[in-house]
C-alpha positions in Angstrom: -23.3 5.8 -7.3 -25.7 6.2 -4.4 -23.6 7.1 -1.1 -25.6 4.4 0.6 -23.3 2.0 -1.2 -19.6 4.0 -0.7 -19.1 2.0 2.0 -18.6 -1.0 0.6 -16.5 0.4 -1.9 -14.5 1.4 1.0 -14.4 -2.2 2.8 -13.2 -2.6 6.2 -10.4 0.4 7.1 -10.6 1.3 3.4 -9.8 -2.9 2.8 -11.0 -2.6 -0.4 -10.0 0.8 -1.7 -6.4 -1.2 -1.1 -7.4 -3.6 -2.8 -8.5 -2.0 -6.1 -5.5 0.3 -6.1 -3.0 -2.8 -5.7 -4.6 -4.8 -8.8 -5.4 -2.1 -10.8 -2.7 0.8 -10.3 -5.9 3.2 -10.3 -7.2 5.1 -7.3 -10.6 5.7 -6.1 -11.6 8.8 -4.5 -14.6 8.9 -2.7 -16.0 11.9 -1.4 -16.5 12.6 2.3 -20.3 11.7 4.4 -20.7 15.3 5.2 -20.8 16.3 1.7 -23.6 16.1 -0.6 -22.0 14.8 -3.2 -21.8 10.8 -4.3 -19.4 11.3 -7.0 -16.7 8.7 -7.6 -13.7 9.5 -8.9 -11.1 7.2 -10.4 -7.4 8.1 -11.1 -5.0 6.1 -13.0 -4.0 5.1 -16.6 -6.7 5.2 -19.4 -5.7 1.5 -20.0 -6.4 0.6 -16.5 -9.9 2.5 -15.6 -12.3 0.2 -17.1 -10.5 -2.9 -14.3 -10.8 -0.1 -11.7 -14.5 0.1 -13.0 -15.3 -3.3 -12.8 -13.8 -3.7 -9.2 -15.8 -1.1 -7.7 -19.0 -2.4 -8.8 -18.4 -5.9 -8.2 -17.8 -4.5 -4.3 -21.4 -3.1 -4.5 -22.5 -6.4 -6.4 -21.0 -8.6 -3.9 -22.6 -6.9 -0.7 -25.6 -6.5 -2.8 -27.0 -9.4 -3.9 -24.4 -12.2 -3.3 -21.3 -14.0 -4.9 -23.5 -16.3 -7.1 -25.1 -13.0 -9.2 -21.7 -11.4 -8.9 -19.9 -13.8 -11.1 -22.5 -13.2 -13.5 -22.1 -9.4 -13.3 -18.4 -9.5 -13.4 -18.4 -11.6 -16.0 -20.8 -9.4 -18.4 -18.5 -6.9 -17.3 -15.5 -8.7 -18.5 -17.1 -9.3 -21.5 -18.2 -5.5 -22.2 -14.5 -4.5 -21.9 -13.3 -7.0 -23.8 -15.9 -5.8 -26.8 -14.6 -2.1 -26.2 -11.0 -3.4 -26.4 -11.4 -4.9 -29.5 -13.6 -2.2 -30.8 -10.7 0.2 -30.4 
């Protein structure tokens, strides 16, 4: 993910890095502005990632391009695990 967009996976005093971490159990690392690097890195249970996933982009989504194509996106996103779940 671009590191123009970290920051709002970060939120407001790391607001939303709380957030993901108290629904999904998973935590997101990401890596500091003086590094070159815009690798995200999620730790937590297998079964829990692909919520952890979900949240971090719908945090971009949101400050992206508004709640209305969010829902959409989060709930193609839904949809996708749900496929892989049952897949598996």
């Amino acid at each position: 993910m671009k590191k123009s967009q970290h920051k709002y996976i970060i939120g407001t005093k790391g607001q939303n890095l709380q957030e993901i971490l108290a629904e999904t159990g998973v935590s997101v690392e990401v890596p500091p502005l003086d590094t070159p690097s815009d690798t995200i890195t999620l730790r937590g249970d297998a079964d829990k990632l692909g919520m952890a996933l979900t949240a971090v982009y719908t945090k971009v989504s949101i400050a992206h391009i508004g709640c209305r194509m969010c829902i959409h996106l989060c709930l193609w996103y839904t949809c996708m695990l749900t496929v892989l779940d049952d897949a598996s």
